[in-house]
N, C-alpha and C positions, 0 to 999 in steps of 0.2 A: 607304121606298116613294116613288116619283115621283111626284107629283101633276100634273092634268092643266098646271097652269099651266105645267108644266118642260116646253113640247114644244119647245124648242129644243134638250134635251138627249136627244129621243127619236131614232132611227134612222130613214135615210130610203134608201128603194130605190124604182129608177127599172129600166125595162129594160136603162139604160146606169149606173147610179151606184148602189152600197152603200155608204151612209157609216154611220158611226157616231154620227152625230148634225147637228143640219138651221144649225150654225155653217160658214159659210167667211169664212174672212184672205180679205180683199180685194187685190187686188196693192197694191203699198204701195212708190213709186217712194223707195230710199234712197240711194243714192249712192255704193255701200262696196264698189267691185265693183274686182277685183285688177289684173293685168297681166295687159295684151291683152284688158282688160274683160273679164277671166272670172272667175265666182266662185271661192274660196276657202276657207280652213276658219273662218274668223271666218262667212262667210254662212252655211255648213251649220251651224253653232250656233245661229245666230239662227234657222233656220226648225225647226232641231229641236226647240228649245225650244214651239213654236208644233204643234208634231205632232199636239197632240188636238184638234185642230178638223176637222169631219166633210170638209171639205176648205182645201187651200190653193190659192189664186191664186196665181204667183211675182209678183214686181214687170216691170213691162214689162220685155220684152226685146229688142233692137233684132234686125231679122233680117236687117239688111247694115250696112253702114259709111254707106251712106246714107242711114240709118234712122236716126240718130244725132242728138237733140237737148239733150242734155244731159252732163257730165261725168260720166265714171264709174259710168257707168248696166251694165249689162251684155249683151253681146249673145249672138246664139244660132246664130251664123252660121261661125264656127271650132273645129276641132279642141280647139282650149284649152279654150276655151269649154262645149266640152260635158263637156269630163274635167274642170272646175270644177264645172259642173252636175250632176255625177255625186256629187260629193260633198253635195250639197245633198239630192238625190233618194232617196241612201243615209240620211240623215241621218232624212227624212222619214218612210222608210219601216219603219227602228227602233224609232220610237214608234209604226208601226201607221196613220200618218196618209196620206193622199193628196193627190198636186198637181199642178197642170194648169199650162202655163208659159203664161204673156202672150207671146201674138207682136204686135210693135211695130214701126212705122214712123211716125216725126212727121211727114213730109211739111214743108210749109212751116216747119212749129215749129223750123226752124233756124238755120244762119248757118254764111259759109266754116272761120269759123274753128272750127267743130265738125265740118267734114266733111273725112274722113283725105285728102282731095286739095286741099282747099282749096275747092273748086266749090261753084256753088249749090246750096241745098236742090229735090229735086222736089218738085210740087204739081201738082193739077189745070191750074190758070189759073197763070197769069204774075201773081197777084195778092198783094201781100204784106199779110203779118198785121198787124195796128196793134200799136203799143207798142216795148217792147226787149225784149232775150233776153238770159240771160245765157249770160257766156262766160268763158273762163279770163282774157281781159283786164277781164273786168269786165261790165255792163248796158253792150249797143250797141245800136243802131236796127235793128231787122229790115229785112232788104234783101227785092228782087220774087224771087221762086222762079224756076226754071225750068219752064213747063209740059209737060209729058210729053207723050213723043209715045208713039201706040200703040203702037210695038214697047219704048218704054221701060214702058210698062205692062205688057206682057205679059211682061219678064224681072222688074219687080216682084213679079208673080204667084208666077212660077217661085220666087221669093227666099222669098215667104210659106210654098209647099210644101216648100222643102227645109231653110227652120226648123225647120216642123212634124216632118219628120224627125229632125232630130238631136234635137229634144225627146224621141222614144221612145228614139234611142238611148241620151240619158241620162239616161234611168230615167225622164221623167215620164210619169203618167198618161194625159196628155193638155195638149192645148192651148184655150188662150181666144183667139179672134182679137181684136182690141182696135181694136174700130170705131165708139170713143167720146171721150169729151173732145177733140174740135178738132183732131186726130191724122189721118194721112193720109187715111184710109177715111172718117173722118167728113167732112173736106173735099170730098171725091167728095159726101157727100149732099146738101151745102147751098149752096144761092145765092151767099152773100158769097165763096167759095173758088174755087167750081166756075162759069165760066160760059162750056164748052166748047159747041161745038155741031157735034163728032161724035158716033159713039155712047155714048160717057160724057158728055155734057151734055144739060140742057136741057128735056128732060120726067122725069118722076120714075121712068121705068121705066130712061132712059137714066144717070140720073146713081145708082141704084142696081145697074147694071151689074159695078163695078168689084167692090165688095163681095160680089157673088153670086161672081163671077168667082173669088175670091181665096177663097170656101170651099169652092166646087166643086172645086179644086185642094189644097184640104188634104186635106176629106174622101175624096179621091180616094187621097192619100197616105197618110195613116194611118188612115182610119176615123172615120165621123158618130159611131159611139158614143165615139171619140177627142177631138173637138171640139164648143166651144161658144164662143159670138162675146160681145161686148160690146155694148153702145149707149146713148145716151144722147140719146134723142128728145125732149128740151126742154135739151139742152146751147148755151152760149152763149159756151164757152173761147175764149179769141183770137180774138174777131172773126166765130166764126161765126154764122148768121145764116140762116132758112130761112123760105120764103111758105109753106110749104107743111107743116109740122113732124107732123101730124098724121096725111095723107093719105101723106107721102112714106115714113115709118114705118110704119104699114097695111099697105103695098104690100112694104115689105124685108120684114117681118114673116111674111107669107104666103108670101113665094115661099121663106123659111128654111125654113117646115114641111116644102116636099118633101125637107129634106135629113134630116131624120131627127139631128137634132143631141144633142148629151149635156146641153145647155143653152143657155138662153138668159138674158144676165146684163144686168137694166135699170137704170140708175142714174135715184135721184131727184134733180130741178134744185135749186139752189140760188137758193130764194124769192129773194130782193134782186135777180136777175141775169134774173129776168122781170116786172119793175115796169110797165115800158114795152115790156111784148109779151104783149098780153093775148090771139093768138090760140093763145099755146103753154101746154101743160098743167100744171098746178102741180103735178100729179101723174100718172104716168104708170103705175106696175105694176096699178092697177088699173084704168085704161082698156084695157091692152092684154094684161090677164091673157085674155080671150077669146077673144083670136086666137091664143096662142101653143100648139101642139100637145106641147108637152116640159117638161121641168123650167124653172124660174123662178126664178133668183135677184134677189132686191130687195136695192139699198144705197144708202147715204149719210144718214148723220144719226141711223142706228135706236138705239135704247136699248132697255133688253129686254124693256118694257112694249110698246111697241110692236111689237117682231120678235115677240112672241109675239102679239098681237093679229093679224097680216095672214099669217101663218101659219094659227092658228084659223079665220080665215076663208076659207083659202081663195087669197085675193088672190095668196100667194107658196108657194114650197115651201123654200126655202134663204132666207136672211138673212145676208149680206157686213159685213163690221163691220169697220172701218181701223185709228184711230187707239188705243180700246180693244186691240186686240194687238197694238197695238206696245209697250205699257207692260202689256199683261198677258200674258206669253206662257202663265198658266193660265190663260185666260181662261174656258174651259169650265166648268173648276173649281168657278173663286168663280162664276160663274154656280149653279151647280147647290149651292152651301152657301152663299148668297145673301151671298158675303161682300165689303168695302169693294173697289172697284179701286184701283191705282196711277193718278195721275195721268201724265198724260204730258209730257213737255217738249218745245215744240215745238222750242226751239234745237235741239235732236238730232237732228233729224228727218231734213236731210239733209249726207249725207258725215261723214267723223269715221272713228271705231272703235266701241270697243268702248262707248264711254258711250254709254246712250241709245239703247242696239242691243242688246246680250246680257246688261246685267246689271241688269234690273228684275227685283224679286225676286218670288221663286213664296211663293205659300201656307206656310209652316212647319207639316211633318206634325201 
């Protein structure tokens, strides 16, 4: 018999989501993605193995070639692409599990030589990220982006809706728009990125624009009970950087309720990375549990003392957990017969095969 402490392996129903219990895999950028960056049968392994969690995130997915920051990442934008994803979403849907795809665009987070023409990365402003990026030649110096122009934003738009499309083509549940860690959309939110001053820049209503824009157009395409967005309202990724981190969140926050969304997914900051920015939140699901009208997923950091604590209370309704199911694909499991996890290896973590990917071992009957 369950006892109350197991409510992460209790069921949870929403108007828009039946899971089977209140776990989702977090997207979980790996690296392992085939020709013409489409998934493949090594990926639909890996998430099938991953199946009994009440939901899955995919790992971001880039939704054009412009979207493209990293090697081998997978996108969601060709024919290939989705007959690769199809095997994923089969795979998924075998074990009885559900999953919703990350739609992705880095924005600035790039460099030419990630982009299939060669060109600069789009961004907000003409401002470039600090630090290096990697690349197939190796750590280079981020170069200044291109700032987009309106009509370049509006076929951006269009890119994130016809993502969100091919996602139901293949097979997924739904989509997560991914308007967090330092990534296009989030650039649009904050200061150090964004310091446009048409209608996407400049007051908080203007520079949350882009991101209304870009769900107004999914959920148009597939359906609000189809979609749920991302964010990360005290994030600090590459350079980003907001006066306003609080109120400018508030404000997205509210205007998401009219969309009637399948969720809303908050990441908590990473303490060290707000030492010296004490007007942003060390915690944020439950300053803005108040405002959010739908389901609530909380992540980063949680252990299961805790995902069961802000559940209990209220604070969350879903609980995201990363690097745990990358090295446990039972994860639910030994959750629920309180049994040791596998460690994980971080060497694994990104690109490679099959180590480190599909063969951490399950429970023994």
């Amino acid at each position: 018999m369950m006892t109350f402490s197991k409510i992460l392996a209790t069921p949870y129903s929403s108007s828009h989501l039946q899971l089977a219990n209140r776990f989702v895999m977090a997207p979980l950028t790996r690296q392992r993605a085939g020709e013409g960056l489409a998934p493949h049968a090594l990926n639909a392994l890996y998430y099938g193995q991953r199946s009994s969690a009440g939901l899955i995130i995919s790992e971001a997915s880039q939704i054009s070639p412009r979207g493209k920051g990293y090697e081998n990442t997978p996108g969601i934008y060709s024919k290939a692409q989705v007959e690769g994803w199809k095997l994923v979403t089969d795979a998924v849907h075998a074990g009885d599990g559900k999953i919703f795809c990350q739609l992705w665009h880095v924005g600035r987070h790039s460099h030419p030589l990630l982009q299939e023409d060669g060109g600069l990365p789009f961004a907000p402003s003409a401002i470039a990220e600090p630090g290096t990026i990697t690349t197939k030649s190796g750590k280079v110096p981020t170069v200044v982006p291109h700032a987009m122009t309106t009509d370049e934003i509006a076929s951006t738009v269009e890119d994130y809706a016809r993502a969100a499309s091919n996602a139901i083509q293949a097979g997924f549940d739904g989509v997560e728009i991914h308007g967090a860690n330092g990534y296009l959309i989030d650039q649009f939110l904050n200061d150090a990125s964004n310091q446009r001053t048409d209608q996407y820049g400049g007051s908080i209503e203007a520079k949350c624009r882009f991101a209304l824009e870009v769900t107004a157009a999914v959920c148009q395409t597939i359906g609000s009970e189809r979609t749920g967005i991302r964010l990360s309202p005290s994030g600090t990724n590459f350079g980003i950087f907001n006066h306003q981190p609080v109120e400018t969140f508030k404000h997205l926050i509210n205007e998401l309720n009219s969309f009637g969304l399948a969720y809303l997914h908050l990441i908590e900051p990473d303490q060290r990375s707000l030492v010296q920015l004490p007007h942003y939140l060390t915690r944020v699901t439950p300053v803005f549990r108040p405002f959010i009208h739908t389901t609530l997923i909380t992540s980063a950091g949680y252990q299961f003392a805790k995902a069961e604590e802000v559940l209990r209370e209220g604070i969350a309704d879903l609980v995201a957990f990363g690097k745990d199911f990358i090295s446990n694909p039972d994860l639910v499991n030994r959750y629920k017969l309180d049994a040791p996890l596998n460690p994980f290896d971080v060497a694994t973590f990104y690109g490679g095969g099959a180590e480190g990917y599909t063969d951490y071992p399950f429970l023994k009957d």
